[in-house]
C-alpha positions, 0 to 999 in steps of 0.5 A: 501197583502192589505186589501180592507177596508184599501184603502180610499173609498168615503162613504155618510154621511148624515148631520142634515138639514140646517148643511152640510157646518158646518159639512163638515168644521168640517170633514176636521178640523179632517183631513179627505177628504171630498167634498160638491157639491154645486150649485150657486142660487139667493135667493129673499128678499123682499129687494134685491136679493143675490147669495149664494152657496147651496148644490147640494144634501141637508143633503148629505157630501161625505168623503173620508176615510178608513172604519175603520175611519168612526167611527170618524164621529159619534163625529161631531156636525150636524152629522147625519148617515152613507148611508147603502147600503146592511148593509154595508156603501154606497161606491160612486166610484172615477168616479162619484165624479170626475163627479160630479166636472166636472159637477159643475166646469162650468155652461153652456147650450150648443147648439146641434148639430148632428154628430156621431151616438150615441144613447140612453142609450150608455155609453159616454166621454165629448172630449172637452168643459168644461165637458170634462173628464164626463163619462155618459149615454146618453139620447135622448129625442124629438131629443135633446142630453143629458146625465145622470150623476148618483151617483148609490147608492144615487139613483140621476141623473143630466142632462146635455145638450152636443153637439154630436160633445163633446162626444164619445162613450167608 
């Protein structure tokens, strides 16, 4: 039999400021999987502007590791600490860090429209579009579909904007 500690997990490491793209090239220099989301953004100089790539959720680096392996970690460079959810380091589920990739891998606004009768707070999948695969919440404010992608025990939620034709309710 298994041990449940001895499957990979995803677990939330928490960098130094400014370090994640360092401390997630280090990470991966040591063999271990790792996912640092990051966002295109058009920073402003006084001379010109310029897109650079920033992560999505400042200090944060996801690894993807057996527990026992975390203590290697702690010997990174710009290493901060582990996320602890109930004295236990935090677990972040496959499905929201595969969410988080769909909702990073395309960056469009999409227009709505108003088919199937989904509402608020009903669990749904992206069919088709470039989100397709997205597991979320729906949400529905001032007529407008919506839907929430949460990361639950990092306490953060992105919004994205879906027609109801794309999804369906699970």
């Amino acid at each position: 039999m298994r041990d449940k500690d001895s499957i990979p997990t995803w677990y939330v490491v928490k960098t130094n400021s400014r370090a994640e793209k360092k401390v997630f090239e280090r990470i991966e220099s040591i063999g271990m999987e790792a996912y640092l989301p990051l966002v295109i953004t058009i920073k402003q100089w006084s001379d010109r502007k310029k897109k650079i790539d920033v992560p999505l959720i400042a200090s944060t680096i996801f690894v993807k590791c057996k527990e026992e392996d975390l203590n290697l970690l702690y010997n990174i460079t710009g290493f901060h600490s582990l996320l602890y959810y109930l004295s236990k380091p935090a677990k972040v589920r496959n499905i929201e860090i595969q969410n988080l990739r769909i909702l990073l891998s395309e960056d469009f606004e999409f227009n709505q429209e108003n088919f199937e009768s989904i509402q608020g707070g009903d669990k749904v999948e992206v069919i088709r579009g470039p989100f397709q695969g997205l597991i979320a919440t729906s949400l529905e404010v001032d007529r407008k579909h919506r839907l929430i992608v949460e990361i639950e025990c990092l306490e953060q939620r992105f919004v994205v904007n879906v027609p109801k034709s794309n999804v369906r309710k699970i």
